[in-house]
N, CA and C of each residue as an Amber inpcrd file, in Angstrom:
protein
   594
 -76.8420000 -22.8950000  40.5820000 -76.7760000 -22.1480000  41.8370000
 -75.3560000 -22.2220000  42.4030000 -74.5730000 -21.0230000  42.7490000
 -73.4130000 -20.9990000  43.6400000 -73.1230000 -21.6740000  45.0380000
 -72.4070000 -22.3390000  45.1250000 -72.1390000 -22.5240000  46.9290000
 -71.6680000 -22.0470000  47.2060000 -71.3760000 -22.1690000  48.1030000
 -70.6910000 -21.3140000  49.4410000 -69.4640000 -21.5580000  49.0420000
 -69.1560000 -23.0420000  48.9810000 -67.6010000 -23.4000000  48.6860000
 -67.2860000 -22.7780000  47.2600000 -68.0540000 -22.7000000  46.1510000
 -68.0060000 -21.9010000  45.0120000 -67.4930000 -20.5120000  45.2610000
 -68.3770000 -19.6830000  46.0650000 -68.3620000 -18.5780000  45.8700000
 -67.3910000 -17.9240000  47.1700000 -66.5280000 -18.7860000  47.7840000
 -65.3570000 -18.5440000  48.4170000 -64.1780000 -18.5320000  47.9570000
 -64.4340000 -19.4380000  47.0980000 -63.0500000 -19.2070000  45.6570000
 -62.6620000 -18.3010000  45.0110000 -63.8450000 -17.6160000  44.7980000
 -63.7630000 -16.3050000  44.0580000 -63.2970000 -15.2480000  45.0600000
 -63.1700000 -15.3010000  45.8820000 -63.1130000 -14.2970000  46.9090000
 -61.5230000 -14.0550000  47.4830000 -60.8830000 -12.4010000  47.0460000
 -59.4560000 -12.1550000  47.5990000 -59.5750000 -12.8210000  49.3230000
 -58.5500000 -13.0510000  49.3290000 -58.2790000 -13.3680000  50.6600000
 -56.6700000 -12.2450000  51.2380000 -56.6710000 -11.7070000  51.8860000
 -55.5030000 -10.8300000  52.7250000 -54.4220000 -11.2530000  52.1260000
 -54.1550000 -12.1890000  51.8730000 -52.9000000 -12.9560000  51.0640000
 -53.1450000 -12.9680000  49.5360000 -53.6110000 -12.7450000  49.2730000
 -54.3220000 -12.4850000  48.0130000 -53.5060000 -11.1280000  47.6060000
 -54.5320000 -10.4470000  48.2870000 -54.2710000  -8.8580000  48.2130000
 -52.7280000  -9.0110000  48.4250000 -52.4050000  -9.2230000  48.8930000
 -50.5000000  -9.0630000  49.6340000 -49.9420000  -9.3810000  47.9530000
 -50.0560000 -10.1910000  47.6460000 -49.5220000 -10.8330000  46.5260000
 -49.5290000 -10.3640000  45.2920000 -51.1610000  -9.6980000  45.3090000
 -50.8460000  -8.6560000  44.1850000 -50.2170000  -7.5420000  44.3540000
 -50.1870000  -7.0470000  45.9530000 -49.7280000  -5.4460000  45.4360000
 -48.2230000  -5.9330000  45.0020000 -47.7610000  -7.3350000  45.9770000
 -46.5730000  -7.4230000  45.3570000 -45.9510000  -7.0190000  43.9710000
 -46.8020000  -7.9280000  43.4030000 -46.6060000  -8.0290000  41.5350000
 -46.8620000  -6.6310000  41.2180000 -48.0970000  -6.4670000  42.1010000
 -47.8320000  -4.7060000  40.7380000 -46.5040000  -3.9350000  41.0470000
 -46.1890000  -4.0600000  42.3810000 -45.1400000  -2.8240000  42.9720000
 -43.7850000  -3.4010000  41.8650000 -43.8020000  -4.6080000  41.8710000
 -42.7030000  -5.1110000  41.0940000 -42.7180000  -5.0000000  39.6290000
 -43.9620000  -4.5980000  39.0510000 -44.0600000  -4.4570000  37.5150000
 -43.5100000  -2.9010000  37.3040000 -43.6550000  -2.1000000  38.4320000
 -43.3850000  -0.7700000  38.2600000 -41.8060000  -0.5430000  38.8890000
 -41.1910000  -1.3120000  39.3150000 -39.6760000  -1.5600000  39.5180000
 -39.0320000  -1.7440000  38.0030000 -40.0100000  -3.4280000  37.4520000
 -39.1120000  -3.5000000  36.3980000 -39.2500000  -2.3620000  34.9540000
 -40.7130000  -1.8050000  35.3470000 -40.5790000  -0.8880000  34.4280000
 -39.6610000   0.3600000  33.8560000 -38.9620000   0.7280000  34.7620000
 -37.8290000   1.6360000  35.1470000 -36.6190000   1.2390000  34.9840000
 -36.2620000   0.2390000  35.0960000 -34.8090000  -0.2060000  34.9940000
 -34.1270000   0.5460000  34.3690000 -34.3160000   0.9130000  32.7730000
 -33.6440000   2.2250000  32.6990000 -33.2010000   3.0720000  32.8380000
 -33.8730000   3.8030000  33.8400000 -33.4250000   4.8630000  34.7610000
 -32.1230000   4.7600000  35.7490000 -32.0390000   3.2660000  35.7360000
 -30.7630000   2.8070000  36.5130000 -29.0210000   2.6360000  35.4620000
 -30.1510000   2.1870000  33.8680000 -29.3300000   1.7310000  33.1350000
 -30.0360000   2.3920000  32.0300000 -29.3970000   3.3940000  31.9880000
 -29.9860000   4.2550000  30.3910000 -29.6820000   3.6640000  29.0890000
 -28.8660000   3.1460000  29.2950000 -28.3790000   2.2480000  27.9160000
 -29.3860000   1.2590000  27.0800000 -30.1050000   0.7670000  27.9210000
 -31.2470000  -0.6600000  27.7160000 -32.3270000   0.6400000  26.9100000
 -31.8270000   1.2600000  25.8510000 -32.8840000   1.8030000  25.1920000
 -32.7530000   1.6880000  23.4230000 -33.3860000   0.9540000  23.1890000
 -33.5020000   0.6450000  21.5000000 -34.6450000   1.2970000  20.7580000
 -33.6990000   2.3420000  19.4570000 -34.5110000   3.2160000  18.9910000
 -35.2880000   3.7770000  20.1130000 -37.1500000   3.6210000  19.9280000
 -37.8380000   4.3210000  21.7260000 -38.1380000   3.6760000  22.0750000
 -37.6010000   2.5790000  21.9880000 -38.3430000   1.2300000  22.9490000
 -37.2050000   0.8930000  24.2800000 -37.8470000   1.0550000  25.6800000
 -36.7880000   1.4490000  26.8510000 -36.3610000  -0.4400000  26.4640000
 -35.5550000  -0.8580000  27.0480000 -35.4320000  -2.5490000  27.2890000
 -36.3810000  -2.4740000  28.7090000 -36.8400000  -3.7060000  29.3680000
 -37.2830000  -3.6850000  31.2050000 -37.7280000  -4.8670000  31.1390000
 -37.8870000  -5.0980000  32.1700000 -38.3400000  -6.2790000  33.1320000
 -39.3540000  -6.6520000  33.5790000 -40.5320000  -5.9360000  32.6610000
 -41.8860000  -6.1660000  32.7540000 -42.6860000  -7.5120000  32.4620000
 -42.1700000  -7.7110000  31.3870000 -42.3480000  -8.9250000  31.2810000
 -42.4590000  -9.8700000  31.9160000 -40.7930000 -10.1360000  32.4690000
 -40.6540000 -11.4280000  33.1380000 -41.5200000 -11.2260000  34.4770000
 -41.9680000  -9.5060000  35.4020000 -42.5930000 -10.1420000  36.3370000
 -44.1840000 -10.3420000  36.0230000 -44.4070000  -9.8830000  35.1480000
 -45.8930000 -10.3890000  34.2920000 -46.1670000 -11.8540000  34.5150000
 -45.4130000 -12.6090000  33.4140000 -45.1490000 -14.1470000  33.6810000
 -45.0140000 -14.5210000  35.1580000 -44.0570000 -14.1860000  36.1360000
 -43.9890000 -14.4390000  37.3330000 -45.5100000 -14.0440000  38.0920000
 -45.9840000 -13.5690000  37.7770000 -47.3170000 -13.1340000  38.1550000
 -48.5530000 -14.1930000  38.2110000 -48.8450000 -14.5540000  36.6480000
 -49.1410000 -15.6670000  35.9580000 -49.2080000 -16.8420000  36.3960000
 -47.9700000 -17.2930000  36.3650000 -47.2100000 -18.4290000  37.1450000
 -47.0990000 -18.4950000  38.3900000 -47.1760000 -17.4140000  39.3970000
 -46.8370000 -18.1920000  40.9070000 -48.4820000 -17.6700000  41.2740000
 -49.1990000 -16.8710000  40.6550000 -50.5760000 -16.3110000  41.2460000
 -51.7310000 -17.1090000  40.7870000 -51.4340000 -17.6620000  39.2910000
 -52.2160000 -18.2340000  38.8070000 -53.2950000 -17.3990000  37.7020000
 -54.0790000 -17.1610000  36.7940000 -54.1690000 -16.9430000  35.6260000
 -55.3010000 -15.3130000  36.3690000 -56.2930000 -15.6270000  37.4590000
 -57.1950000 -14.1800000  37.8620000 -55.9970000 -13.1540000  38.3360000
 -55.7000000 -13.7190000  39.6170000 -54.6490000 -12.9020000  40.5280000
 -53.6900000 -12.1310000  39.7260000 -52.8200000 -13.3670000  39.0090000
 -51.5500000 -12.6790000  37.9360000 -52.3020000 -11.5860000  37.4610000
 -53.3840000 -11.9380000  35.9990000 -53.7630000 -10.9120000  35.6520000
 -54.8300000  -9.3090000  36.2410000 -55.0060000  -9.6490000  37.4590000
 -55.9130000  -8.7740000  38.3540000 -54.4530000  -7.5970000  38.9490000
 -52.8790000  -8.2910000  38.9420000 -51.8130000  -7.6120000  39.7810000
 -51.4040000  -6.7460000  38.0660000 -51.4110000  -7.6890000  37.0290000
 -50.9820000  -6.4540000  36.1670000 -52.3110000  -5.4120000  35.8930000
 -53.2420000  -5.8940000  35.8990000 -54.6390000  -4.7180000  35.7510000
 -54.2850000  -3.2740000  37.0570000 -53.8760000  -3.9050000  37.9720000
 -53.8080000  -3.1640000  39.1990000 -52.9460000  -2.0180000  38.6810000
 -51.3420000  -3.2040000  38.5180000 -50.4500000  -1.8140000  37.5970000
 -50.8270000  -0.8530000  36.4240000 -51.4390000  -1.3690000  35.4600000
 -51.7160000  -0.2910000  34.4170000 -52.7290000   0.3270000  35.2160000
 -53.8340000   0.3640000  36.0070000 -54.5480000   1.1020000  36.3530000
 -53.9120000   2.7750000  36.9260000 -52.5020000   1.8890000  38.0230000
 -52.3760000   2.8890000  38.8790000 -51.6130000   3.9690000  37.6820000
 -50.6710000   3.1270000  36.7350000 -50.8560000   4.6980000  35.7000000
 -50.9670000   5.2120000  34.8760000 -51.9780000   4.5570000  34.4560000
 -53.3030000   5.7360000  33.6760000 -53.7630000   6.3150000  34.8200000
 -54.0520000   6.5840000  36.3370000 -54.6110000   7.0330000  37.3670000
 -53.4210000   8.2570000  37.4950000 -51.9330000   8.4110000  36.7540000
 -51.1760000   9.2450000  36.9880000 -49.7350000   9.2370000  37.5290000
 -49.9860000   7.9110000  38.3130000 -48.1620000   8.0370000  38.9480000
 -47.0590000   7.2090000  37.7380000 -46.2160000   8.0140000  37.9680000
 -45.2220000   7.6850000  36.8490000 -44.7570000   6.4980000  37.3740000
 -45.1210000   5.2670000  36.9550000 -45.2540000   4.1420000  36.8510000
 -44.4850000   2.9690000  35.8700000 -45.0620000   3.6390000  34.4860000
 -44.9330000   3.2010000  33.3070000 -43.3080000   3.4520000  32.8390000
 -42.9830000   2.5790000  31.8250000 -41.6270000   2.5680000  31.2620000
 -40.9610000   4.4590000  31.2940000 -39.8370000   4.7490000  31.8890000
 -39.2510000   6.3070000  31.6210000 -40.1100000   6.8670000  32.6300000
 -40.8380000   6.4350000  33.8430000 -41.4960000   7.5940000  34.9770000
 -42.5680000   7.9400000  34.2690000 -43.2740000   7.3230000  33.1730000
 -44.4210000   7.6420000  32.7570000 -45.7590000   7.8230000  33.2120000
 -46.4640000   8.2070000  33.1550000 -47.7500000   8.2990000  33.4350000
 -48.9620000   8.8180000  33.1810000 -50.1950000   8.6420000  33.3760000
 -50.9870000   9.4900000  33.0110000 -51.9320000   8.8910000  31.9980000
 -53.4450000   9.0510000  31.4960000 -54.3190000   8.5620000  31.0050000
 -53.9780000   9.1480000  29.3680000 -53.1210000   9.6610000  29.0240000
 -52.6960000  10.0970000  27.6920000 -51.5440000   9.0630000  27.4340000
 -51.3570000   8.4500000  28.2020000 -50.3900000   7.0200000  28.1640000
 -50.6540000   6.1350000  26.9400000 -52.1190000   5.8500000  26.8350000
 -52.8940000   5.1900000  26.0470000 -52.2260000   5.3020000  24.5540000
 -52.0110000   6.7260000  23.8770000 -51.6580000   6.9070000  23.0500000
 -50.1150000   6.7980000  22.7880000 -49.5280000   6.0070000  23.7480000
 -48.1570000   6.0690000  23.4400000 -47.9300000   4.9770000  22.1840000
 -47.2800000   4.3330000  21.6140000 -46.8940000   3.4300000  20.8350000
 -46.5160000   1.8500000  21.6470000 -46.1230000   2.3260000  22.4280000
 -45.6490000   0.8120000  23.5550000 -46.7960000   0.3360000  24.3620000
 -47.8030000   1.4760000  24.2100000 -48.9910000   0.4210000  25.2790000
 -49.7870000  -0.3070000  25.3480000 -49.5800000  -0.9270000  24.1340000
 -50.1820000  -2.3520000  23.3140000 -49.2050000  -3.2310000  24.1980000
 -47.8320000  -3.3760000  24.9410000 -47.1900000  -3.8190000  25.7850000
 -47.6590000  -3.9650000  27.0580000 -47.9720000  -2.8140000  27.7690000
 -48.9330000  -2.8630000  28.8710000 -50.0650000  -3.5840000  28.9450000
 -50.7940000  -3.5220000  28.2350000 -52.2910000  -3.8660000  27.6930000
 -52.0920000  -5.4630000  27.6730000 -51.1440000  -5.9190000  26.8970000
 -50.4850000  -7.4240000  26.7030000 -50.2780000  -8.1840000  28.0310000
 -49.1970000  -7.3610000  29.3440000 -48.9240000  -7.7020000  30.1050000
 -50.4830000  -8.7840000  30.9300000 -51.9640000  -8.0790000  30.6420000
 -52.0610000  -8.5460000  31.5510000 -52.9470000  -9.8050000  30.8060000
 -52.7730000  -9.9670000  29.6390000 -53.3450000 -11.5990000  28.8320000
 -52.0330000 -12.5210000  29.1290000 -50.2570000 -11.9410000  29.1490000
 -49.4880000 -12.7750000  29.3640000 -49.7710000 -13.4840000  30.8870000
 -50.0240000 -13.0190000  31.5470000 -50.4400000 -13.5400000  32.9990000
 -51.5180000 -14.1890000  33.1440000 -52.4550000 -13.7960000  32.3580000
 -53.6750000 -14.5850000  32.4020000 -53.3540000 -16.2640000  31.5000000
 -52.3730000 -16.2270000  30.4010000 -52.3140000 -17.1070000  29.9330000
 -51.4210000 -17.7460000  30.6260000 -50.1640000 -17.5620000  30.8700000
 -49.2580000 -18.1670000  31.4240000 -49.7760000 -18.8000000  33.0780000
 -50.9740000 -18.3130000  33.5190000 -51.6420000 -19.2060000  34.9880000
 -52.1290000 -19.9360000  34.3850000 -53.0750000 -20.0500000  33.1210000
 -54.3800000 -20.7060000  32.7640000 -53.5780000 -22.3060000  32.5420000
 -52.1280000 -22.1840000  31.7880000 -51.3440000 -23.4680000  31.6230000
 -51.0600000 -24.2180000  32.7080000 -50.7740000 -23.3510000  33.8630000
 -50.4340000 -24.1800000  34.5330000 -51.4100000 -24.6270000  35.5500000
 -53.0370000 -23.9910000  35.5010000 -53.3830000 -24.3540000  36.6580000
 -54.0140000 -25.4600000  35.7850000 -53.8290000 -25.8120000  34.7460000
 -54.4100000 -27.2880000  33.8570000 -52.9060000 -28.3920000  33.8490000
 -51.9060000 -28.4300000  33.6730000 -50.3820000 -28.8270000  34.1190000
 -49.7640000 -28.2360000  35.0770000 -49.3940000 -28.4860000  35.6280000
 -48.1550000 -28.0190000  36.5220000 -46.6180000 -28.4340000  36.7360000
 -46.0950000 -29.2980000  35.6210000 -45.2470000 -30.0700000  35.6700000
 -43.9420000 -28.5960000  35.3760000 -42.8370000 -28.6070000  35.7450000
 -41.7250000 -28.2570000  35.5110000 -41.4560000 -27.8890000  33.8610000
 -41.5710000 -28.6950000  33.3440000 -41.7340000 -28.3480000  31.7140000
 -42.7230000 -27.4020000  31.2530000 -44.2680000 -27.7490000  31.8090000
 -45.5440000 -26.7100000  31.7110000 -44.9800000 -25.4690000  31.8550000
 -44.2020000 -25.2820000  33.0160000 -43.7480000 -23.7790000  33.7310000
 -43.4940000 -23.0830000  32.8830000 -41.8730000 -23.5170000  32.3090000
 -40.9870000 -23.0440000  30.9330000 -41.7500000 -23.2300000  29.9660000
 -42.9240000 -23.6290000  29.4390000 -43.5840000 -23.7170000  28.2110000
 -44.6330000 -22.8940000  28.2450000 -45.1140000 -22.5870000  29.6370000
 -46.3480000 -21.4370000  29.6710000 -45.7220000 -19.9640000  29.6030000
 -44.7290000 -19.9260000  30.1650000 -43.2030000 -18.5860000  30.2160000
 -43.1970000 -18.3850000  28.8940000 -42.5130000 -19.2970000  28.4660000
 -42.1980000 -19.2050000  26.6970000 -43.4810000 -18.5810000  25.6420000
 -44.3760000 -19.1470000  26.0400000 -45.7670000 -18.5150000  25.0520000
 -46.0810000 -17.7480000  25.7180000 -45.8360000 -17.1950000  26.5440000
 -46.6230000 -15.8680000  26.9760000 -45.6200000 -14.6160000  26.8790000
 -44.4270000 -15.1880000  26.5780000 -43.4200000 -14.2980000  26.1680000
 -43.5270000 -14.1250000  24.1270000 -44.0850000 -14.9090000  23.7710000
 -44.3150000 -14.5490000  22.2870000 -45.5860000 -13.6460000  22.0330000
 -46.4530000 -14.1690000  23.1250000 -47.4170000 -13.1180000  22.9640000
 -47.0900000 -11.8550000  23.0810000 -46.9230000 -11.9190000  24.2930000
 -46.1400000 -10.2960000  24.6290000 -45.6330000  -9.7490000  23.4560000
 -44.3720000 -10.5650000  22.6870000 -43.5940000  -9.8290000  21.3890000
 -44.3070000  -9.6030000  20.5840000 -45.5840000 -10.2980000  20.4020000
 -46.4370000 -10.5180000  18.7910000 -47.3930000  -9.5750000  19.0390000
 -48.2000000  -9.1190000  20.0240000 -49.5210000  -8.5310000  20.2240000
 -48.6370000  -6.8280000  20.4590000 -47.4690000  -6.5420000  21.1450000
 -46.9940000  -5.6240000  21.9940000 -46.6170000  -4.9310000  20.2550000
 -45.6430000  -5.7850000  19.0660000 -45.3260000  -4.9070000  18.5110000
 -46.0210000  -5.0150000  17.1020000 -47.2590000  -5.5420000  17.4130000
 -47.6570000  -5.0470000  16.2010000 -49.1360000  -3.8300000  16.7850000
 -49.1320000  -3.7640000  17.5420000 -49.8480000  -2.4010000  18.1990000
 -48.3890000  -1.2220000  18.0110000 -47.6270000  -1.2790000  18.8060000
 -46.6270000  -0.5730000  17.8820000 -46.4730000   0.0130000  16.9500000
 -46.1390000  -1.0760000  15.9120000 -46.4310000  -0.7840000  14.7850000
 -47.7220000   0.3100000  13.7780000 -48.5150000  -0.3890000  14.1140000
 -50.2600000   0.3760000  14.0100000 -49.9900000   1.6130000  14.3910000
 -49.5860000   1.9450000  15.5680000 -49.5260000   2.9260000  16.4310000
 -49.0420000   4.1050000  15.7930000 -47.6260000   3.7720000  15.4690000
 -47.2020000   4.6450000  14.7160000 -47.7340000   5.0580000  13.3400000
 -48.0650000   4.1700000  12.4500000 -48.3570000   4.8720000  11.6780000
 -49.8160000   5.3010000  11.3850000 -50.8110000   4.8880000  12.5020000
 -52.1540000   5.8690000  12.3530000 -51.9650000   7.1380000  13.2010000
 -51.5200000   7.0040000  14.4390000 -51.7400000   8.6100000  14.7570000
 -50.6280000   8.6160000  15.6100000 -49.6290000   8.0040000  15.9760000
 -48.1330000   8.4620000  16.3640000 -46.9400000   9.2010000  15.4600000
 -46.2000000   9.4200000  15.6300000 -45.3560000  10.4500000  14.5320000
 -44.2480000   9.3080000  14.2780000 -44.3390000   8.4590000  13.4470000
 -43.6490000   7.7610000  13.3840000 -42.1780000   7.8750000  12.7310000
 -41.0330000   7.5480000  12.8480000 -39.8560000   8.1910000  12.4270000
 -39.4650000   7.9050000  11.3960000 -38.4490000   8.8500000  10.6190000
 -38.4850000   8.8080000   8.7460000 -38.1040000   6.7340000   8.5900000
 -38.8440000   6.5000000   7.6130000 -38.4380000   5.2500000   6.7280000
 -39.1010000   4.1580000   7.4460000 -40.0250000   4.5470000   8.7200000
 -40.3290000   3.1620000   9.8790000 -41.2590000   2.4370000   8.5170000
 -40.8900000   0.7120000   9.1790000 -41.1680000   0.2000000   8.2720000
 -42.1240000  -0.9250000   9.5550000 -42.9090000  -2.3350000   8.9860000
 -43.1960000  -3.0850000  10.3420000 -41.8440000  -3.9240000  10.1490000
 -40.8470000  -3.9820000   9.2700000 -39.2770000  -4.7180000   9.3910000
 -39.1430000  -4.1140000  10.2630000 -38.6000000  -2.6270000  10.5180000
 -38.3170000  -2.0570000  11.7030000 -38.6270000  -1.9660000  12.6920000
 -39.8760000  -1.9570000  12.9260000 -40.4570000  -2.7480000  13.9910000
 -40.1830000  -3.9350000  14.7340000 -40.0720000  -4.6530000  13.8070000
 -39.4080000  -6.1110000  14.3210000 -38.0430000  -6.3090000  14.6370000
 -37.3410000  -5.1950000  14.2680000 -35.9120000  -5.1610000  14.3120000
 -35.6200000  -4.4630000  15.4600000 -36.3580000  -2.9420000  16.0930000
 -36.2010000  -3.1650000  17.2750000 -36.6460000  -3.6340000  18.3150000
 -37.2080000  -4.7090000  18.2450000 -37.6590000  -5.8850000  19.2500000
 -36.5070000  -7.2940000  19.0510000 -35.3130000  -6.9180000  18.0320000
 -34.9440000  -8.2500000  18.1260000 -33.3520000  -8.1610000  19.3280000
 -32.6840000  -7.0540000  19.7920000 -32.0460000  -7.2550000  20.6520000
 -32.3920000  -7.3800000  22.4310000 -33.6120000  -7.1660000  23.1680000
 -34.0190000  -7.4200000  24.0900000 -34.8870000  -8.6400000  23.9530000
 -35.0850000  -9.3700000  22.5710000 -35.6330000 -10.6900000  22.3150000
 -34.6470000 -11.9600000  22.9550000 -33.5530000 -11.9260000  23.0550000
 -32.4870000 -13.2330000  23.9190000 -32.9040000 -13.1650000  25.0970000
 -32.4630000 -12.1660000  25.5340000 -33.1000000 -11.7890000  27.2060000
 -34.0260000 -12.0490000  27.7250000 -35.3080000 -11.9780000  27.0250000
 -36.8060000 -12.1350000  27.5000000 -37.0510000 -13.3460000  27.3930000
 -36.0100000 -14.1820000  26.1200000 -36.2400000 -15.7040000  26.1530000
 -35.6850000 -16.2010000  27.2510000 -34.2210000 -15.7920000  27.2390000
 -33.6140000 -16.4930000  28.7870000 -34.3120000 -16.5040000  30.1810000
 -35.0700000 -15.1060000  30.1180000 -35.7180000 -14.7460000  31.6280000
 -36.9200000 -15.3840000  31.6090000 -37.4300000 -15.6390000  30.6510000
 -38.8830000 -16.8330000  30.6580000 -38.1820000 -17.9070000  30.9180000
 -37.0350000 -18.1490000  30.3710000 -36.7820000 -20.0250000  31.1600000
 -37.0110000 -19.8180000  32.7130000 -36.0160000 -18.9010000  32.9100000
 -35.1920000 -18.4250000  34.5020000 -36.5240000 -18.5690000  35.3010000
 -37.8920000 -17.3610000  34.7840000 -39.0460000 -17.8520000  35.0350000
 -39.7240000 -18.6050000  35.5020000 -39.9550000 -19.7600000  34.3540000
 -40.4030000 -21.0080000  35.0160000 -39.8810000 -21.6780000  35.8470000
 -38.5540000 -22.0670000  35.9060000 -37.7170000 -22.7720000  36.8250000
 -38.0190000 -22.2110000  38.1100000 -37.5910000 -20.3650000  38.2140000
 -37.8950000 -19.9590000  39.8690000 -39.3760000 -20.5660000  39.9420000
 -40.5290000 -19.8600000  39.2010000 -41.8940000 -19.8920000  39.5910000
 -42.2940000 -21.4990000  39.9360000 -41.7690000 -22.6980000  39.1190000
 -42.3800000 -24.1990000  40.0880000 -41.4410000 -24.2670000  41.3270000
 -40.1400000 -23.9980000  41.3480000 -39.5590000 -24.5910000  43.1500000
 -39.9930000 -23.5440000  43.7070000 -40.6420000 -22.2360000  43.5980000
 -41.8150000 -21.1220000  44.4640000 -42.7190000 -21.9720000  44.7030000
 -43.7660000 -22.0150000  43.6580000 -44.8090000 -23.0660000  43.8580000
 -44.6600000 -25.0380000  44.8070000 -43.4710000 -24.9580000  44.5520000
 -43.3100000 -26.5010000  45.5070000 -43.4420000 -25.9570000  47.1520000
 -43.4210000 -25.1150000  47.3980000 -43.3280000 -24.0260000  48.5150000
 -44.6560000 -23.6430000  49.0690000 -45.1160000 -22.6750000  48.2200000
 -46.4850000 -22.0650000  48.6480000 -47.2080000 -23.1070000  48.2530000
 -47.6200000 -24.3730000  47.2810000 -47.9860000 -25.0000000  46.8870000
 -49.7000000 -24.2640000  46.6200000 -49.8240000 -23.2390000  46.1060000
 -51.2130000 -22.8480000  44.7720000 -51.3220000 -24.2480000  44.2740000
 -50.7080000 -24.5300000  43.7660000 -51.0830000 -25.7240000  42.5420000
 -50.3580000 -26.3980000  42.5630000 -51.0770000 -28.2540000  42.6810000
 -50.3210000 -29.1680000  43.0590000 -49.3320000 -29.4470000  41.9360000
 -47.9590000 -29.5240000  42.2740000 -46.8040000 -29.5060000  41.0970000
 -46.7420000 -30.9680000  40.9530000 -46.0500000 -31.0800000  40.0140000
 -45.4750000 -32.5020000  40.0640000 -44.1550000 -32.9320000  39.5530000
């Protein structure tokens, strides 16, 4: 049987809500970056900053919230607003090649809370960042991969080497910004204190 004190846990609270729209509004910032910096584009894969606020999600929301703020974002576009990496949008999104990335975003958040709301130590942080940033790379491009060659038009000679090859220059970055990650997300957390740090 549920208690009361049980079944208050489960329950958004106004700050709750605040926190996710945060994260989503911010997943759809870093999704774009491009648009600021056209350059961050390898082969069709844009570079962005989805990631790291995924993890930040994860990590300062904790493993429902994080992943409930990236559910929020992919919802709003497949619902239509150009949202997604390049002003994308739209429920034909699905079929893009990168949205095994999206889709990822919101297990990286779910995993990267689940570590820490079992550790919370400073090291946990950067170590829950770090694996949820391999997931991301491992699950994101081998949907990719798939992608293209069952029903995307995949380009002359794509190989899954190639695949992996353009994931390996925005791969430093995503490692550095998962440290950067954890470090901001526990002195956040020594703050809001979600979860007792140590």
């Amino acid at each position: 049987m549920t208690t009361v004190a049980q079944h208050s846990q489960h329950k958004l609270t106004t700050f709750d809500l605040a926190y996710i729209g945060l994260f989503s509004t911010l997943m759809m910032v870093g999704a774009n970056i491009t648009s600021f910096a056209p350059f961050m584009v390898v082969g069709s894969l844009p570079i962005t900053l989805q990631t790291f606020f995924a993890i930040l999600a994860g990590l300062i929301l904790g493993s429902r919230k994080g992943a409930l703020a990236c559910t929020v974002y992919m919802l709003i576009g497949l619902a239509g607003a150009p949202v997604f990496a390049r002003f994308g949008g739209g429920f034909g999104q699905i079929l893009s090649p990168t949205f095994g990335f999206i889709l990822t975003f919101i297990l990286v958040a779910f995993i990267a809370g689940l570590i820490i709301e079992k550790s919370a130590t400073k090291k946990s942080y950067v170590i829950a960042a770090l694996i949820a940033t391999c997931i991301n790379y491992f699950l994101g491009t081998n949907w990719m991969y798939f992608a293209y060659k069952l029903w995307a038009s995949a380009p002359e000679g794509f190989t899954y080497k190639i695949a992996w090859l353009w994931m390996m220059p925005p791969l430093p970055k995503d490692m550095i910004l998962a440290v950067f990650a954890g470090i901001f997300a526990y002195r956040v957390q020594k703050v809001l204190r979600i979860f007792p740090v140590k």
